[in-house]
C-alpha atoms as an extended CHARMM CRD file, in Angstrom:
* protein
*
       220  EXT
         1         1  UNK       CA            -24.6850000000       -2.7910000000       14.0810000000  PROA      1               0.0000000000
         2         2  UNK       CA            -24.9020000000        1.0160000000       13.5310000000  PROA      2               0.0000000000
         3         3  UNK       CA            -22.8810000000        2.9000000000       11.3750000000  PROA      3               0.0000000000
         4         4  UNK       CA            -20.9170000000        5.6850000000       12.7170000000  PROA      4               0.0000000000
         5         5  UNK       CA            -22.3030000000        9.4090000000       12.3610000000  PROA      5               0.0000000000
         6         6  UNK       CA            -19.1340000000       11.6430000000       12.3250000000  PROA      6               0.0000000000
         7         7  UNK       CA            -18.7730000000       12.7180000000        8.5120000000  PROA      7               0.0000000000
         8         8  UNK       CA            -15.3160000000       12.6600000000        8.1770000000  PROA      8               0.0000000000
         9         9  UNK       CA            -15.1990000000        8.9970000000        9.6650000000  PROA      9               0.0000000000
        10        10  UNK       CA            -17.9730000000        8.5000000000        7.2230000000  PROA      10              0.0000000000
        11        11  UNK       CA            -15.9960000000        9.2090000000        4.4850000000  PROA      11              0.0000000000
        12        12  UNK       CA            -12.6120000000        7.5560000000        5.6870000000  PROA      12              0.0000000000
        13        13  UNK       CA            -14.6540000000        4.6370000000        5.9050000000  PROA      13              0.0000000000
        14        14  UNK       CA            -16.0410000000        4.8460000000        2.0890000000  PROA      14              0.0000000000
        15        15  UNK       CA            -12.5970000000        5.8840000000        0.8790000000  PROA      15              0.0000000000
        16        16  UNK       CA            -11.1730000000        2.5780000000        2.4500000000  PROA      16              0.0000000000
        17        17  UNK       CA            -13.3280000000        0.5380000000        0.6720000000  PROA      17              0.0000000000
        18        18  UNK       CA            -12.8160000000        2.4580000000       -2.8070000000  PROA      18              0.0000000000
        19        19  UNK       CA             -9.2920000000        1.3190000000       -1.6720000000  PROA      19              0.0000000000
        20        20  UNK       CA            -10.1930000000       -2.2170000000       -1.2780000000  PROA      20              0.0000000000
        21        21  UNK       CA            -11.6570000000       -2.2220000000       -4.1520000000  PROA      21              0.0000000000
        22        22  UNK       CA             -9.2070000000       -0.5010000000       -6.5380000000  PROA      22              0.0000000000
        23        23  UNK       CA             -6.2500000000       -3.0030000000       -4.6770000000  PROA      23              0.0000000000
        24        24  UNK       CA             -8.4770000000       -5.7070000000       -5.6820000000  PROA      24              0.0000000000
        25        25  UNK       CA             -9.3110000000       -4.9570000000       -9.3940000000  PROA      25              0.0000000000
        26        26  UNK       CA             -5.1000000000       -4.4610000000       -9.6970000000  PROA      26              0.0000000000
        27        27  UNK       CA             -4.1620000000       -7.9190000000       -7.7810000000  PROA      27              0.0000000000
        28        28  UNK       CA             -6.8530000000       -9.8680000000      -10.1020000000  PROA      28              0.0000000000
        29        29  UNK       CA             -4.9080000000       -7.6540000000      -12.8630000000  PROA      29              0.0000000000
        30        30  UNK       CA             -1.4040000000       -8.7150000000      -11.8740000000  PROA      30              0.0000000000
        31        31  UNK       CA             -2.3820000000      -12.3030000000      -11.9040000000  PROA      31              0.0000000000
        32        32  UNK       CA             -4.0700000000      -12.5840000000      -15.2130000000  PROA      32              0.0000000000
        33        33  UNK       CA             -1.1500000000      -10.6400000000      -16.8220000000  PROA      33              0.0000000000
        34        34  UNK       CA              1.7350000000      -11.9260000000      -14.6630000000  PROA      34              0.0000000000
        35        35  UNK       CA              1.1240000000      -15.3640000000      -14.0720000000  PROA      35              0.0000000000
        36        36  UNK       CA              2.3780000000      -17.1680000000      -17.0940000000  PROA      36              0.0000000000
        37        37  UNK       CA              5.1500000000      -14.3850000000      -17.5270000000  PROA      37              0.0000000000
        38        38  UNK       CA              7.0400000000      -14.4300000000      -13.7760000000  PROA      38              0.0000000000
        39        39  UNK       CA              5.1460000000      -16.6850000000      -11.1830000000  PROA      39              0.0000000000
        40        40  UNK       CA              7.5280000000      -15.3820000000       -8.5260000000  PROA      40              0.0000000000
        41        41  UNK       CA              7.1810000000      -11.8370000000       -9.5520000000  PROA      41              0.0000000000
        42        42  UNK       CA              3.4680000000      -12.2380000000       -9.7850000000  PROA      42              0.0000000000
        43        43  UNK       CA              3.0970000000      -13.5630000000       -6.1400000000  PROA      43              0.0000000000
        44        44  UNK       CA              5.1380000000      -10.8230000000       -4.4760000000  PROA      44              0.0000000000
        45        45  UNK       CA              2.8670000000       -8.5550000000       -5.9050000000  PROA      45              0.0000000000
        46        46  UNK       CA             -0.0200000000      -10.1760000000       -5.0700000000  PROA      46              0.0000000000
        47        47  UNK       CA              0.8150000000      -10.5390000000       -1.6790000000  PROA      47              0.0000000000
        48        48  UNK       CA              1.4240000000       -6.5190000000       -1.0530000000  PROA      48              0.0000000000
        49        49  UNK       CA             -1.9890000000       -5.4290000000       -2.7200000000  PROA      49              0.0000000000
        50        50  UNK       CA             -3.9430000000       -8.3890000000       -1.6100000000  PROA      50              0.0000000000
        51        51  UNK       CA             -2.7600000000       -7.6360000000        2.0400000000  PROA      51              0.0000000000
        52        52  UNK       CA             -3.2840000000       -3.6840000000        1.7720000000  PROA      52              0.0000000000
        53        53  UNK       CA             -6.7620000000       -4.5910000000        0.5450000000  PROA      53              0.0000000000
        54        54  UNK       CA             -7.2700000000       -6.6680000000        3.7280000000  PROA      54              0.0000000000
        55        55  UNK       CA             -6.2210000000       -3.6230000000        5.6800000000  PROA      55              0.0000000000
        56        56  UNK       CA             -8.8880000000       -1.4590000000        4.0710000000  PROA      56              0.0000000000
        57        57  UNK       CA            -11.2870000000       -3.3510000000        4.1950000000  PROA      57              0.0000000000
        58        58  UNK       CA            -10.2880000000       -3.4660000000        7.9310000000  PROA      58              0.0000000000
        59        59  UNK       CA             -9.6960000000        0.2120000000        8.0240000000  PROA      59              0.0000000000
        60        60  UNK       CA            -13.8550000000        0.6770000000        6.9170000000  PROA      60              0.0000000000
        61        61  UNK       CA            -14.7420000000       -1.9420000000        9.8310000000  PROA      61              0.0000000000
        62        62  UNK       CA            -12.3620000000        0.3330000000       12.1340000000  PROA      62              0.0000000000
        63        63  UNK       CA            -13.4280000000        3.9550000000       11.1080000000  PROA      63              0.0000000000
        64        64  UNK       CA            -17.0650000000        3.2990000000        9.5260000000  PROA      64              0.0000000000
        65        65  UNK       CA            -18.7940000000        1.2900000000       12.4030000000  PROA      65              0.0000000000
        66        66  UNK       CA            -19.6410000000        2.1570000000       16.0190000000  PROA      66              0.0000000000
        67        67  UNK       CA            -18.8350000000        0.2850000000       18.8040000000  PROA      67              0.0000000000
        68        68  UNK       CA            -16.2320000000        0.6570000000       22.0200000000  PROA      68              0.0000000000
        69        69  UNK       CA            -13.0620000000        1.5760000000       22.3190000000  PROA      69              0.0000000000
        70        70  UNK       CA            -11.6100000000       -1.7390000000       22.6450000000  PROA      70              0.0000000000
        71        71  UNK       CA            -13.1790000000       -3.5260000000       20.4310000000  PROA      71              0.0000000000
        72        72  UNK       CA            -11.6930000000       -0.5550000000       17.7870000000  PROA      72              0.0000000000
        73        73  UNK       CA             -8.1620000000       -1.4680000000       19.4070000000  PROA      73              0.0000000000
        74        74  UNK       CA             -8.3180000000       -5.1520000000       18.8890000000  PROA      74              0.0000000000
        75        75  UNK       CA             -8.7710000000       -4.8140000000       15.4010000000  PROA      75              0.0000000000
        76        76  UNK       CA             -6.3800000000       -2.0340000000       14.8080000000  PROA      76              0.0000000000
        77        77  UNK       CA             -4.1470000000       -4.7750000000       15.6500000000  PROA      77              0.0000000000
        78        78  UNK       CA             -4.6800000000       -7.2700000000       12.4960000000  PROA      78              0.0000000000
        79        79  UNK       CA             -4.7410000000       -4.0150000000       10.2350000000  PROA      79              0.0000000000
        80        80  UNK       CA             -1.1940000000       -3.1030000000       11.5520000000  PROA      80              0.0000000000
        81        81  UNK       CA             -0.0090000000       -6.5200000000       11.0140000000  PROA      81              0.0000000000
        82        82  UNK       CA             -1.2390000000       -6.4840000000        7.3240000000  PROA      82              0.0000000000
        83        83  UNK       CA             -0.6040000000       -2.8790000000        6.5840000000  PROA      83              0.0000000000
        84        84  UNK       CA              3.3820000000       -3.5570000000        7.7570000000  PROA      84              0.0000000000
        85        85  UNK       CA              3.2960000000       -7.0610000000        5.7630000000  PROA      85              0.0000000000
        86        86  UNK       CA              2.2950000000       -5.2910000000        2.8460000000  PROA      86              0.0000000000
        87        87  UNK       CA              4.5020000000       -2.4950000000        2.9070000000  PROA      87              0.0000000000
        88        88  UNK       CA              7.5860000000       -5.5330000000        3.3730000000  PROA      88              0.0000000000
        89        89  UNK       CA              6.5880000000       -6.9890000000        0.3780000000  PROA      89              0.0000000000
        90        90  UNK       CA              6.6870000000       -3.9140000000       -1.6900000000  PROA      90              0.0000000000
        91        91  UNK       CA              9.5920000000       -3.2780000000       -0.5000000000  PROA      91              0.0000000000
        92        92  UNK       CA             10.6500000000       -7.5690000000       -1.6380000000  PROA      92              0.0000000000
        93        93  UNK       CA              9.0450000000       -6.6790000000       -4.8730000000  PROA      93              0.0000000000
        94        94  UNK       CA             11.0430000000       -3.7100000000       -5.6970000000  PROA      94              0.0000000000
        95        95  UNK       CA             14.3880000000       -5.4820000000       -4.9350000000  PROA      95              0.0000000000
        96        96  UNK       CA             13.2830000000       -8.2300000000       -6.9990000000  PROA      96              0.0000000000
        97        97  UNK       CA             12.5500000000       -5.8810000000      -10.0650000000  PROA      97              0.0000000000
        98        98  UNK       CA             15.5520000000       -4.2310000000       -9.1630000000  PROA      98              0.0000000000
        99        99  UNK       CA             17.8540000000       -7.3670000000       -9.1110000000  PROA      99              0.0000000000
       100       100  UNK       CA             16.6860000000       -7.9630000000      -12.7710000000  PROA      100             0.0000000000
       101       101  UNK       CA             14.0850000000      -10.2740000000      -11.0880000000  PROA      101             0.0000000000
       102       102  UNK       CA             15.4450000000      -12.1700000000       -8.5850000000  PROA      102             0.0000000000
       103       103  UNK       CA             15.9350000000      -12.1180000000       -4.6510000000  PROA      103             0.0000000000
       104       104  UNK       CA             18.1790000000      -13.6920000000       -2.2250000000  PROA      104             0.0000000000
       105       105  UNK       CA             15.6320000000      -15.6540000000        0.3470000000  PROA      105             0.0000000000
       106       106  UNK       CA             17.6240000000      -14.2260000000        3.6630000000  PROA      106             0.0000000000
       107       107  UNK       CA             16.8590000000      -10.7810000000        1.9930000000  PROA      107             0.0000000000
       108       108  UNK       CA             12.9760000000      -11.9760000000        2.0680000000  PROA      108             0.0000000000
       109       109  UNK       CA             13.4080000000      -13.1180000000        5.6180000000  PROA      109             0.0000000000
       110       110  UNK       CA             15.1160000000       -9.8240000000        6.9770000000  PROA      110             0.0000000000
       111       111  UNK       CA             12.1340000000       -7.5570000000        5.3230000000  PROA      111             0.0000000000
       112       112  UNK       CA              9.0570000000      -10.0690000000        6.9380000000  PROA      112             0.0000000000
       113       113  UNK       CA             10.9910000000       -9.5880000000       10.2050000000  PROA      113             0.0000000000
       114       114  UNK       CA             11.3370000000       -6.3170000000       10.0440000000  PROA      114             0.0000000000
       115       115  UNK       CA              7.7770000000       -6.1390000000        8.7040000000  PROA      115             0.0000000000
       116       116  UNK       CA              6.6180000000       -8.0210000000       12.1560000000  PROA      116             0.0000000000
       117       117  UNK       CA              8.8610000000       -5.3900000000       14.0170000000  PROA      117             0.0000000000
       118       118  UNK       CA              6.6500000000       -3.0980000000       12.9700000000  PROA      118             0.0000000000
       119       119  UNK       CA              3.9600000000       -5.0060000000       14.1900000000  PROA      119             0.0000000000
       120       120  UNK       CA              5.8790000000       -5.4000000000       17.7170000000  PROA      120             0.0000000000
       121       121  UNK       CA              6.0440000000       -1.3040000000       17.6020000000  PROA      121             0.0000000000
       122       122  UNK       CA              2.1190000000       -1.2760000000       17.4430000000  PROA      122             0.0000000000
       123       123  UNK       CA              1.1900000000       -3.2470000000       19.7880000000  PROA      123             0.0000000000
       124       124  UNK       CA              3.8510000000       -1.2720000000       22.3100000000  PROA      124             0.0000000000
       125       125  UNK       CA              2.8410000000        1.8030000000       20.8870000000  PROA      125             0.0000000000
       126       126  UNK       CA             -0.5640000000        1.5650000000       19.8340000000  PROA      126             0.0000000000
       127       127  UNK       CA             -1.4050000000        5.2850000000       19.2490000000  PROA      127             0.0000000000
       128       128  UNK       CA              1.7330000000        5.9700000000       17.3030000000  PROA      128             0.0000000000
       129       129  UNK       CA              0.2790000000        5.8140000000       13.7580000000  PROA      129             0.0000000000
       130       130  UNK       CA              3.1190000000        8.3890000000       12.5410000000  PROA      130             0.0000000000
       131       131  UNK       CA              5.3300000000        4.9510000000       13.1700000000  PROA      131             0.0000000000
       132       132  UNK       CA              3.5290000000        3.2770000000       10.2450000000  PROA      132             0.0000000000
       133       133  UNK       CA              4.1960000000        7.0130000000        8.4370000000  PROA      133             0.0000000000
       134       134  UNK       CA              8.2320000000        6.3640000000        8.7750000000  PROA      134             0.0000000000
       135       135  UNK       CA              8.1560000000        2.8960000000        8.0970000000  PROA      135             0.0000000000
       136       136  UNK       CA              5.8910000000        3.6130000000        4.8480000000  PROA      136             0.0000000000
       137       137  UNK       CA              7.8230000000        6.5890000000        3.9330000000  PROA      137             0.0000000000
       138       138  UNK       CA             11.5900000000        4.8350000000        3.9210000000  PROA      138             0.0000000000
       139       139  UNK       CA             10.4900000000        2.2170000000        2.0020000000  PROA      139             0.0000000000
       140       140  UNK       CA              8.8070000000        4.7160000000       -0.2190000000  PROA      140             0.0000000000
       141       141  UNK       CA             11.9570000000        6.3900000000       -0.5600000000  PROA      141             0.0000000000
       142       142  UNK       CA             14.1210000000        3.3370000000       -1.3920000000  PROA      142             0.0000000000
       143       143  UNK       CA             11.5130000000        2.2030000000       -3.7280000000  PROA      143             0.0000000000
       144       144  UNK       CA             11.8180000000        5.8670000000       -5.6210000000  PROA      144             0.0000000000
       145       145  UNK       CA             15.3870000000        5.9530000000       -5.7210000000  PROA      145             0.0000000000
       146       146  UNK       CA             15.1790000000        2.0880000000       -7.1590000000  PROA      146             0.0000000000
       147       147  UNK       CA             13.1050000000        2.7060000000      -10.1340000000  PROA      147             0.0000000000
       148       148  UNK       CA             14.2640000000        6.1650000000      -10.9960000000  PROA      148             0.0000000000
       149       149  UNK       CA             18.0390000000        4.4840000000      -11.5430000000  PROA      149             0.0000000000
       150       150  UNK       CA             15.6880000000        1.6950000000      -13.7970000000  PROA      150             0.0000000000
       151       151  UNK       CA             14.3870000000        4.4460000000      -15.3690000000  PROA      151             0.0000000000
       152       152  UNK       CA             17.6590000000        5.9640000000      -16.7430000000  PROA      152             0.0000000000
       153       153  UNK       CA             19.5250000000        3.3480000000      -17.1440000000  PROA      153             0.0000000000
       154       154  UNK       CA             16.5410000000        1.7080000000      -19.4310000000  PROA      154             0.0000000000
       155       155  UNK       CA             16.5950000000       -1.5330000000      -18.0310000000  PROA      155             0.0000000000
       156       156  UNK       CA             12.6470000000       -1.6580000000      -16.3920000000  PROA      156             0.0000000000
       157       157  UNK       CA              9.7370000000       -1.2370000000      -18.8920000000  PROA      157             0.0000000000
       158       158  UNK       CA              7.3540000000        0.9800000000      -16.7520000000  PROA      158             0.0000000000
       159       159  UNK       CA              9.7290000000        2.6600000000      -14.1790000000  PROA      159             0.0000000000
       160       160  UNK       CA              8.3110000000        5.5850000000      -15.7500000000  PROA      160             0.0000000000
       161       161  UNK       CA              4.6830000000        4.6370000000      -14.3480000000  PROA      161             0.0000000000
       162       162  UNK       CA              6.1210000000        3.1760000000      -11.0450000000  PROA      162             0.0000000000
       163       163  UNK       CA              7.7630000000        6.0880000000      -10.3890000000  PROA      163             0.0000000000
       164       164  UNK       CA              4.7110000000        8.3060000000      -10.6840000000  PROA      164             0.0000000000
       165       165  UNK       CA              3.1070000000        5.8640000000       -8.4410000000  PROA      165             0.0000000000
       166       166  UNK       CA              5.3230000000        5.6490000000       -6.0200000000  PROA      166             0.0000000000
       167       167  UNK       CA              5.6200000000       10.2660000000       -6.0870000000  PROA      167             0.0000000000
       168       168  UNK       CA              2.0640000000        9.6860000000       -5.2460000000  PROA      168             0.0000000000
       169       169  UNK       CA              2.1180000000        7.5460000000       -2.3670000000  PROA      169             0.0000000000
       170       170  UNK       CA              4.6810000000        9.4980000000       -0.8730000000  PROA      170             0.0000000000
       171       171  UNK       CA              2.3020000000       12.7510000000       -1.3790000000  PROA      171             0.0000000000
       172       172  UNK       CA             -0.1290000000       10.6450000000        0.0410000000  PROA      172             0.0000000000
       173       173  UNK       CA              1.4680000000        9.6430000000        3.2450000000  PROA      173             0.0000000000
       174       174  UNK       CA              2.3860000000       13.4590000000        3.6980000000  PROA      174             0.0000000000
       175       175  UNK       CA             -1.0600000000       14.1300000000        4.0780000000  PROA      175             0.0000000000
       176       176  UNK       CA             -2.2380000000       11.7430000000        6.4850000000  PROA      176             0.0000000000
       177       177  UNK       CA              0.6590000000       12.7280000000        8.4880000000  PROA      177             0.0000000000
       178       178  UNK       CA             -1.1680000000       16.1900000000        8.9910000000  PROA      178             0.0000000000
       179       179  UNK       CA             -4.0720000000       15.9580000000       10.9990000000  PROA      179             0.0000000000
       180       180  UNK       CA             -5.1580000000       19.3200000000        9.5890000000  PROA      180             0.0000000000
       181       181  UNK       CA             -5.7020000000       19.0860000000        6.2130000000  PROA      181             0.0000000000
       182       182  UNK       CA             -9.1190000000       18.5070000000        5.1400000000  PROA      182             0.0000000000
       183       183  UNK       CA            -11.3260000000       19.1800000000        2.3220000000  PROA      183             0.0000000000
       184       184  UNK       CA            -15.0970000000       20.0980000000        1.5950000000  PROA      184             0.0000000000
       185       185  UNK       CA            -16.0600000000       18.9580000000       -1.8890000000  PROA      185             0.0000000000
       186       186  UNK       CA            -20.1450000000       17.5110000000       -1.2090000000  PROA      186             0.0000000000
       187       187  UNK       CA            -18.6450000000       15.6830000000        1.2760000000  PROA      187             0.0000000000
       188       188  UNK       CA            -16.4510000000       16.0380000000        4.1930000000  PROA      188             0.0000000000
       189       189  UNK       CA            -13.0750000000       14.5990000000        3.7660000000  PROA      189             0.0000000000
       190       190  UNK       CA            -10.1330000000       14.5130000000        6.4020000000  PROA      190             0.0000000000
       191       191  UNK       CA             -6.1500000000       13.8430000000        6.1130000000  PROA      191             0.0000000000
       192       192  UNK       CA             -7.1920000000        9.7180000000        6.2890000000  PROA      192             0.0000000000
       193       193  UNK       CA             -9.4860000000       10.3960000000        3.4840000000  PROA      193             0.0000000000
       194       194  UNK       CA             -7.4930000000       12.0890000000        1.2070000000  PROA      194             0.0000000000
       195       195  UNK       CA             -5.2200000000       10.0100000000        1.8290000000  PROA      195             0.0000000000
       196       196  UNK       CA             -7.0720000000        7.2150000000        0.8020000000  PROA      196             0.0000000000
       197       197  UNK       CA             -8.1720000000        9.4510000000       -2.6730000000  PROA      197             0.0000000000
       198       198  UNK       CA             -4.8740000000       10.1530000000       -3.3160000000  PROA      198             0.0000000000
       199       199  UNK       CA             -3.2900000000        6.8830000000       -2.4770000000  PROA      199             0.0000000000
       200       200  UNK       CA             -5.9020000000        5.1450000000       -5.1270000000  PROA      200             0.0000000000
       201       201  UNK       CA             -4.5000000000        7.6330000000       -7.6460000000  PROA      201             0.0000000000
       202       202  UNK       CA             -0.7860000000        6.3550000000       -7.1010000000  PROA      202             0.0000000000
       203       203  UNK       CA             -1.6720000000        2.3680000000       -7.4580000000  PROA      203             0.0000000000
       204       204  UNK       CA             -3.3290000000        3.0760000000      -10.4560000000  PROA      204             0.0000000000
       205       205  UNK       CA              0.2060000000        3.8230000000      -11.9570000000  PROA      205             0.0000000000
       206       206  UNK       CA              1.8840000000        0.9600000000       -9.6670000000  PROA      206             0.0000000000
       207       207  UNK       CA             -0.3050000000       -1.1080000000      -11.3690000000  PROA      207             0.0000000000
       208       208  UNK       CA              0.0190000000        0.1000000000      -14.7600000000  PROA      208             0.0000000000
       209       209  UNK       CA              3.8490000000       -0.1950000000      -14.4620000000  PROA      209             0.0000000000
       210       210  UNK       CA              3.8810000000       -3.4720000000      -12.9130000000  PROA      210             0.0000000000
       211       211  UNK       CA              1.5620000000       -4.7390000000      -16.1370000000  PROA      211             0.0000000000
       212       212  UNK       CA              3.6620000000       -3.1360000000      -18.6690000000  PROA      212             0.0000000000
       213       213  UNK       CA              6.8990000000       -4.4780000000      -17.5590000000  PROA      213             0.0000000000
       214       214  UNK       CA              4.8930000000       -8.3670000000      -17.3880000000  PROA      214             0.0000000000
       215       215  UNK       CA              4.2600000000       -7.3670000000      -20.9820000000  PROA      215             0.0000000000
       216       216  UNK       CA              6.9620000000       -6.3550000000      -22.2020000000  PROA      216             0.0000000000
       217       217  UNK       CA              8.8210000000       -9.9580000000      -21.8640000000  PROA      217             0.0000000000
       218       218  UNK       CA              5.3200000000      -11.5950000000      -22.6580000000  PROA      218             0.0000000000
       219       219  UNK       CA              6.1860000000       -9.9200000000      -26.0450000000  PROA      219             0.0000000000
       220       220  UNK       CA             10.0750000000      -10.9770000000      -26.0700000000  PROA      220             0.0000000000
């Protein structure tokens, strides 16, 4: 096994697992705080971080190792599968927070599928990342809109934070979708790093939010 020698792969790759890692520490986080409070709740969640930190991990494999050009396209495919499962249940989670925590389960159903759509795209269109951009970005903007009308009218404690986070990720996603930013700072970053760096940023606050509203009926 050898390790790939472009630096701004180099660093994608370290960023991904940073992102692993941070996804991680928040599902073991979400668990410990949510589990007693909203098991439902809690396992939505969990399955959106838990399955993005699959897909980072993935994302290292993909950008941080050497080896051919199939072998990189065959596991480009499980990362698509979990990065579009992820990003359907965020989008379960947020209509569960913003249903005063509950969901219809042909509501869960239509998400997944459209979540495996996603996946269908892919493997059609295996070079179209900026698909992943849109699908990431609508459900980025329904999420925003969701918690900002929590926000005012009160009834979510942290819509503040998930707002922020969600800002974030939506700043993030702007960046990978332009191949030309990049960044010196020691080391070499591109728009997939950065991404990644900002991206951490964002759950940080998702996670925060997420935590405070588990406390705040933990407290009731």
């Amino acid at each position: 096994m050898q390790f790939i020698d472009i630096p701004t792969e180099q660093t994608t790759a370290i960023t991904d697992i940073l992102l692993a890692l941070v996804s991680a520490i928040g599902v073991i986080w979400i668990i410990r705080t949510g589990h007693r409070i909203d098991r439902q709740k809690t396992i939505i969640w969990t399955f959106a971080f838990a399955l993005l930190m699959v897909s980072a991990i993935l994302g290292a494999i993909a950008h941080g190792i050497k080896m051919s050009g199939e072998t990189n396209k065959l596991i480009w495919q499980p990362l698509n599968l979990f990065l579009g499962l992820s990003v359907a249940f965020f989008a379960i989670g947020v209509i569960y927070d913003f249903q005063q925590f509950r969901i219809q389960k042909s509501v869960v159903i239509l998400i997944l599928t459209l979540g495996f759509i996603f996946f269908a795209v892919t493997l059609i269109f295996p070079d179209l990342f900026f698909v992943f951009i849109v699908y990431e970005a609508l459900t980025m903007l329904f999420a925003l809109t969701s918690y900002l009308i929590l926000y005012v009218k009160r009834k979510f404690t942290g819509a503040n934070y998930m707002t922020i986070g969600i800002v974030i990720s939506i700043a993030a996603a702007y960046v990978q979708s332009v191949e030309s930013f990049s960044l010196d700072l020691i080391w070499k970053f591109d728009h997939n790093g950065l991404f990644h760096l900002i991206q951490i940023i964002g759950l940080f606050f998702l996670f925060s939010g997420l935590v405070k509203e588990f406390k705040s009926r933990r407290v009731q």
